[in-house]
Backbone as a chain_set.jsonl record, in Angstrom:
{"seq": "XXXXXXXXXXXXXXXXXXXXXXXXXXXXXXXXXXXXXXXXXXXXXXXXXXXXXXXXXXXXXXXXXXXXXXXXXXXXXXXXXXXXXXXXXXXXXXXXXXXXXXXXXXXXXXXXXX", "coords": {"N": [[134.591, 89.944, 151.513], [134.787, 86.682, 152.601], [132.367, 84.139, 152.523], [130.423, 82.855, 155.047], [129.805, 79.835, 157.069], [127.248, 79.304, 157.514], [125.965, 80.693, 155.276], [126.926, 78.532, 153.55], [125.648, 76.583, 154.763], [123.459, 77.047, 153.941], [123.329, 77.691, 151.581], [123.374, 75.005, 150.699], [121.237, 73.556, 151.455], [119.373, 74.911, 149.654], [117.206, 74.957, 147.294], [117.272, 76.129, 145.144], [117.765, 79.183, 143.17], [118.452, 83.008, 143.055], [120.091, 85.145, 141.184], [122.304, 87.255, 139.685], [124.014, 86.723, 137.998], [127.012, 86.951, 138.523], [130.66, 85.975, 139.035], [131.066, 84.681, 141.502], [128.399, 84.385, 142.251], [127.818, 82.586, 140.246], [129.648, 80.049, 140.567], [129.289, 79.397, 143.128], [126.317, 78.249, 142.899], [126.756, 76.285, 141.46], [128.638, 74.351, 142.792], [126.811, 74.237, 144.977], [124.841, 72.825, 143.512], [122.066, 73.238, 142.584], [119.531, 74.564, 140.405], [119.268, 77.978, 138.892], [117.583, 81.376, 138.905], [118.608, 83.602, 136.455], [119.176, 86.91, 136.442], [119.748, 89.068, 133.904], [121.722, 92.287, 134.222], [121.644, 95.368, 132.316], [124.339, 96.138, 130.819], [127.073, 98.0, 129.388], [129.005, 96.802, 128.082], [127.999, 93.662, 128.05], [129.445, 92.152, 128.373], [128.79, 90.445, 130.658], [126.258, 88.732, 129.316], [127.361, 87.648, 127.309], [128.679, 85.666, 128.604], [126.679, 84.278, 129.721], [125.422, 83.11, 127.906], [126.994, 81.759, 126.969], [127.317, 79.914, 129.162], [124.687, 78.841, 129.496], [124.182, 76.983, 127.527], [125.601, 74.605, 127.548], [124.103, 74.437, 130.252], [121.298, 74.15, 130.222], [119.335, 72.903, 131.889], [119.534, 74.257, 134.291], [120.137, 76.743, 134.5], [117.606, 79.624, 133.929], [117.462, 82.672, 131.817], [116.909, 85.879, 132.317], [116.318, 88.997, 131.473], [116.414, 91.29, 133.323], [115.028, 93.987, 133.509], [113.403, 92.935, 132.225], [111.412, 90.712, 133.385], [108.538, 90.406, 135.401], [107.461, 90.58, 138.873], [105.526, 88.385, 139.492], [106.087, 86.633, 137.063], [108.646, 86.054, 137.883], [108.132, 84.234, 140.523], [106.349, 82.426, 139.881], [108.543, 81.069, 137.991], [110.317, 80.102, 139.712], [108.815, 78.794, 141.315], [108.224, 76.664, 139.701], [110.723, 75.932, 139.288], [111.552, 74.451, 141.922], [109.494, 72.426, 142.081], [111.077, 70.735, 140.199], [112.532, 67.802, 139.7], [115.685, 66.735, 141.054], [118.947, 68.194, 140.105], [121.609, 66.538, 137.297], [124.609, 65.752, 138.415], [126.912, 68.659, 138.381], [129.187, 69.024, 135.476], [131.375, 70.506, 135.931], [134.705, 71.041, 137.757], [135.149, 72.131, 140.657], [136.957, 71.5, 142.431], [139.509, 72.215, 142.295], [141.43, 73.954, 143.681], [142.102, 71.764, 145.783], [142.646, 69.98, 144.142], [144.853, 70.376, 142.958], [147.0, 70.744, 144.923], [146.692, 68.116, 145.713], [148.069, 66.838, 144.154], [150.699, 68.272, 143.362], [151.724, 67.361, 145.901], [151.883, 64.615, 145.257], [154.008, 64.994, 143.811], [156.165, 65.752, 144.735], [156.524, 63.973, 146.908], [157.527, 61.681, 145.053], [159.781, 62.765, 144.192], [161.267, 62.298, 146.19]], "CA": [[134.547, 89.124, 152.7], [134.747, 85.076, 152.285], [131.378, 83.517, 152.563], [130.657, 82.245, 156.171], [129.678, 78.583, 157.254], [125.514, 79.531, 157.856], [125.764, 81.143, 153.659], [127.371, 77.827, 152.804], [124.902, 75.428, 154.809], [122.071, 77.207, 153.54], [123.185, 77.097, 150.002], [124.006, 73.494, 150.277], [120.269, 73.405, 151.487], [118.443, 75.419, 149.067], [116.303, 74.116, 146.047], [116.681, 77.195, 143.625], [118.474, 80.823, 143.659], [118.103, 83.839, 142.15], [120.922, 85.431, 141.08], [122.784, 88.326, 139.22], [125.093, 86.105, 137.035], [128.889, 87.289, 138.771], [130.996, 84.899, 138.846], [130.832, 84.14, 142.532], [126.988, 83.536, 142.338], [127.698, 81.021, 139.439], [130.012, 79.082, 141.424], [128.087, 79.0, 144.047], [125.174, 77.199, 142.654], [127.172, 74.995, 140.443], [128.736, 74.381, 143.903], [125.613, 73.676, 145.154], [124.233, 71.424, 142.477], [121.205, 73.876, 142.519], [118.998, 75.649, 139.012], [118.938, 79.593, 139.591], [117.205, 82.286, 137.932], [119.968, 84.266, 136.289], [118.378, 88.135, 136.069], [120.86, 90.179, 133.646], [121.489, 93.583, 134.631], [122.007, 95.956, 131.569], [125.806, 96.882, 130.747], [127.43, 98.177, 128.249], [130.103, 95.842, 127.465], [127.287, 93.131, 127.349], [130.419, 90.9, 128.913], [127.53, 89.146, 130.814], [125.387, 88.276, 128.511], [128.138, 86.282, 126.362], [129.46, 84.416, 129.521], [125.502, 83.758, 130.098], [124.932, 82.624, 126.955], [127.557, 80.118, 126.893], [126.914, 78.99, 130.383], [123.694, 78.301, 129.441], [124.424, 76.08, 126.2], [126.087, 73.86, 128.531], [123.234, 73.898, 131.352], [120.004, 74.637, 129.65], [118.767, 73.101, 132.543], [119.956, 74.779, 135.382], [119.921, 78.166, 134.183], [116.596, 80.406, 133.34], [117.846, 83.592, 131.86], [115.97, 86.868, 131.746], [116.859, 90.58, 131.962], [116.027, 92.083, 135.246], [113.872, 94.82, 133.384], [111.734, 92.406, 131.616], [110.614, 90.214, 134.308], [108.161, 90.739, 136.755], [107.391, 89.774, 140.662], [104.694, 87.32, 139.417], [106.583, 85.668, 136.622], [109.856, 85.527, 138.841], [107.414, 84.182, 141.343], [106.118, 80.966, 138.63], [109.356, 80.266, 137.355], [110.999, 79.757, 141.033], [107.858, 77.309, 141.795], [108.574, 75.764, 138.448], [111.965, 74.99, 139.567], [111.537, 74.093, 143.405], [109.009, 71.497, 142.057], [111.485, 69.433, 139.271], [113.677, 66.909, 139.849], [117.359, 67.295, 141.543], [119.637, 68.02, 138.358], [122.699, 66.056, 137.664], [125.958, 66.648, 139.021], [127.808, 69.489, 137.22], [130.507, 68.593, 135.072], [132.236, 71.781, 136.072], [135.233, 70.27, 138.558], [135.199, 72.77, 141.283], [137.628, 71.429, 143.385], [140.655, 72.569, 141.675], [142.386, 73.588, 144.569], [142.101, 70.71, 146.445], [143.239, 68.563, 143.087], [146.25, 70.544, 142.257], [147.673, 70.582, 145.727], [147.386, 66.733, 146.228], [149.219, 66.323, 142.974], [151.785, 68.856, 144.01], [151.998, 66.479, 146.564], [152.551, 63.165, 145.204], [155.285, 64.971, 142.908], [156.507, 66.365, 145.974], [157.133, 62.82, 147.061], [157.917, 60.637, 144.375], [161.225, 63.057, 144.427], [162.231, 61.917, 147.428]], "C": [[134.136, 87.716, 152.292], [132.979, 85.099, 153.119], [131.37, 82.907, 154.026], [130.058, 80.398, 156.477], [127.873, 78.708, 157.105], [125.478, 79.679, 156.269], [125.754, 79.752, 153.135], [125.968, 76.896, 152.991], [123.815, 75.554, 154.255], [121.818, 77.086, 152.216], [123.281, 76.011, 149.439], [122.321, 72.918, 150.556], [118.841, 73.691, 150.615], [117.951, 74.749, 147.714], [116.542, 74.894, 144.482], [117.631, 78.619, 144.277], [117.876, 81.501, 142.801], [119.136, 85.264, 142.336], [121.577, 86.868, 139.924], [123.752, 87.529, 137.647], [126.757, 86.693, 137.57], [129.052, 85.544, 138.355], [131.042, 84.216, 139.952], [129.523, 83.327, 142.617], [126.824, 82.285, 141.705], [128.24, 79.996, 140.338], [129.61, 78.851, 142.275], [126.557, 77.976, 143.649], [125.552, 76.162, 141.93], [127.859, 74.416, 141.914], [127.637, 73.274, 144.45], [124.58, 72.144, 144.713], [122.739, 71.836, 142.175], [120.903, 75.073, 140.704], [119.157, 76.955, 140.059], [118.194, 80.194, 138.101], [118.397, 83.62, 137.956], [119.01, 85.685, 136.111], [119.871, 89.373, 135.57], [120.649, 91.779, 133.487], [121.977, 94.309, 132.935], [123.155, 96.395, 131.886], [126.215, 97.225, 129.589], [128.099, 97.359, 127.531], [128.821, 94.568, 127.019], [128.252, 91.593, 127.758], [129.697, 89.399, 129.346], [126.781, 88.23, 130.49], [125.946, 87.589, 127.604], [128.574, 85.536, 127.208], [128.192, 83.772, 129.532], [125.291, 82.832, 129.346], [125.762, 81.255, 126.34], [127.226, 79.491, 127.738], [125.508, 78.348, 129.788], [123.278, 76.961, 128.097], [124.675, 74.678, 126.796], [125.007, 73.372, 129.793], [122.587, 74.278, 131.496], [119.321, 74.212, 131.418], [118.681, 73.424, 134.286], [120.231, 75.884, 135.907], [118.549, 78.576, 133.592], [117.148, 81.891, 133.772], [117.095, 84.379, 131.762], [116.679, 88.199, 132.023], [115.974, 90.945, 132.44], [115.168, 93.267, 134.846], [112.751, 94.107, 132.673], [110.896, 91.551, 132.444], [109.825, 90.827, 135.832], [107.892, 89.869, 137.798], [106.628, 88.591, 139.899], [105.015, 86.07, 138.497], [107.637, 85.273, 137.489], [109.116, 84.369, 139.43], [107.276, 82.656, 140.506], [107.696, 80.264, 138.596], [110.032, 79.371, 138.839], [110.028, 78.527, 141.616], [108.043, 76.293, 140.853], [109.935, 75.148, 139.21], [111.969, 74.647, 140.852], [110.601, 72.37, 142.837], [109.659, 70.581, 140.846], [112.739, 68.875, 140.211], [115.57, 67.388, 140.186], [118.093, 67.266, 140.176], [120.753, 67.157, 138.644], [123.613, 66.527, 137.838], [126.411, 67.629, 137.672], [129.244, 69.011, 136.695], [131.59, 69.525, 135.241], [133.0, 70.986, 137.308], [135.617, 71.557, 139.552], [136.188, 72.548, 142.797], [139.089, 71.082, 143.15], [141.974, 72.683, 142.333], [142.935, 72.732, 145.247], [143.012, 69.969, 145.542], [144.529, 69.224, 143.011], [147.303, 70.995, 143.824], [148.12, 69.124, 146.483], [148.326, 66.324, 145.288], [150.501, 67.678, 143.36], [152.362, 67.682, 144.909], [152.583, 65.376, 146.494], [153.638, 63.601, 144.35], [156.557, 65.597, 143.973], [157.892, 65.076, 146.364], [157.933, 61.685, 146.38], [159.526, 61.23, 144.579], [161.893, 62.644, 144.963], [162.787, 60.379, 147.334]], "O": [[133.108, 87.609, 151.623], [132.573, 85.858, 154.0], [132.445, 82.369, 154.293], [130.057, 79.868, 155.366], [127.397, 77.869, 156.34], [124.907, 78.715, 155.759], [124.844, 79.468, 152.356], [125.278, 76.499, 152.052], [123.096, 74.592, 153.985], [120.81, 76.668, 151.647], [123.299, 75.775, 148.231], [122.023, 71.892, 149.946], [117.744, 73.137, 150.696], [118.682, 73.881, 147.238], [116.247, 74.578, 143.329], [117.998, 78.903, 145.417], [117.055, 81.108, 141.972], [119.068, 86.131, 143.208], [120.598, 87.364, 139.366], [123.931, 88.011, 136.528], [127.61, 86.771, 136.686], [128.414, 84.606, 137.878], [131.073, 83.001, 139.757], [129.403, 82.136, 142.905], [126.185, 81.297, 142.067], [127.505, 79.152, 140.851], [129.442, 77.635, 142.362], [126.046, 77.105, 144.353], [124.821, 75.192, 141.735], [127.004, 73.572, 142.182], [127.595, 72.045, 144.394], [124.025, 71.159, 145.2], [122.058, 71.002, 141.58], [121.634, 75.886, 140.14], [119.177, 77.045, 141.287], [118.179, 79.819, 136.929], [118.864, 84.295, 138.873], [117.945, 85.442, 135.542], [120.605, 90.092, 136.248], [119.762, 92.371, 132.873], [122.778, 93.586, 132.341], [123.331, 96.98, 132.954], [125.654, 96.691, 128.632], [127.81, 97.171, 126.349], [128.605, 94.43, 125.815], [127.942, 90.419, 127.553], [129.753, 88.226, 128.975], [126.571, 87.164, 131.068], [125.221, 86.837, 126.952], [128.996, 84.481, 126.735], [128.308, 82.56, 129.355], [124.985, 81.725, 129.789], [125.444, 80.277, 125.663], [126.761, 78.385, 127.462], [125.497, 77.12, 129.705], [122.256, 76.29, 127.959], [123.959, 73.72, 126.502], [125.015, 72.228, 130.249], [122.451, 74.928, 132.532], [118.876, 75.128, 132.109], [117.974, 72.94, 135.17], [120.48, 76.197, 137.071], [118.217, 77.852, 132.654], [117.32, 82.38, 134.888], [116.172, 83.997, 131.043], [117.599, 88.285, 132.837], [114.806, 90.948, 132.051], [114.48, 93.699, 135.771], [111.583, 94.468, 132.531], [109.679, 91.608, 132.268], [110.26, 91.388, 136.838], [108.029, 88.647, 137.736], [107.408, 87.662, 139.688], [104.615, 84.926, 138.709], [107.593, 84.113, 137.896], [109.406, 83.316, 138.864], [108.194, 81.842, 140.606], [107.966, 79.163, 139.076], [110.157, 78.147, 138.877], [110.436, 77.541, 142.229], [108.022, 75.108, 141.186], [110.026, 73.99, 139.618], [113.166, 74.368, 140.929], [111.072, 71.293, 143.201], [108.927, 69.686, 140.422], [113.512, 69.354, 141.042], [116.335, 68.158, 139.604], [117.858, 66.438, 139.295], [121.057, 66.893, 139.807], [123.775, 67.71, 137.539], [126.301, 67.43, 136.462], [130.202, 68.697, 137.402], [132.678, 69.318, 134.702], [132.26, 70.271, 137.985], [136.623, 72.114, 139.114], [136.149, 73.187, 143.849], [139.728, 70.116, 143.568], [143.05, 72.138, 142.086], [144.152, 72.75, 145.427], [144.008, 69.39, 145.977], [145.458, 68.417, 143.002], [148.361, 71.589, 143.617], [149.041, 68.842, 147.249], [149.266, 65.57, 145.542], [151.396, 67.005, 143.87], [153.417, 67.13, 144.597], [153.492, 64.98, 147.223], [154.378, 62.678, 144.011], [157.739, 65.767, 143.675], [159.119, 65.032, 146.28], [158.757, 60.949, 146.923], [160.415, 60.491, 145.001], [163.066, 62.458, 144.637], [163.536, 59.939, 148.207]]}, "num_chains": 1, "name": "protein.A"}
């Protein structure tokens, strides 16, 4: 089910997440322009944990990774005050508005045809 307008305004409002690592949640906070705490779930493949690990090369500071059995309530708890109290990060260089771009250029090739 698509995301509704209240999910969006609130994520466009929020300071910090805390997240699973999909790939929805990422985009969503890169989206956003918001740090999260990434909490990786154990899998076998381990798929996660190499997308994580690049993402995070790229945006040390916008990601804090941990696996979801080693952290507890009270560190979660720190790190999330840690990040509510720094500085807005800079924009993401990730261009998330892909669709948008490759339908106005459709567009102007659309036209020049004519």
């Amino acid at each position: 089910t698509p995301a509704g307008e209240q999910y969006r305004q609130a994520l466009l409002k929020a300071k910090t997440a805390v997240i699973y690592g999909g790939y929805n949640s990422l985009t969503d906070i890169f989206y956003a322009n918001i740090p999260a705490v990434v909490l990786l779930r154990e899998m076998q493949d381990e798929e996660q944990q190499a997308h994580m690990t690049q993402l995070n090369l790229l945006n040390r500071d916008r990601l804090m990774i941990y696996n979801e059995k080693d952290i507890e309530a009270e560190e979660l708890a720190q790190v999330l005050i840690q990040q509510i109290q720094t500085n807005k990060l800079p924009e993401p260089e990730i261009n998330l508005g892909g669709a948008a771009m490759a339908a106005k250029f459709l567009f102007e090739i659309i036209n020049k045809q004519r």
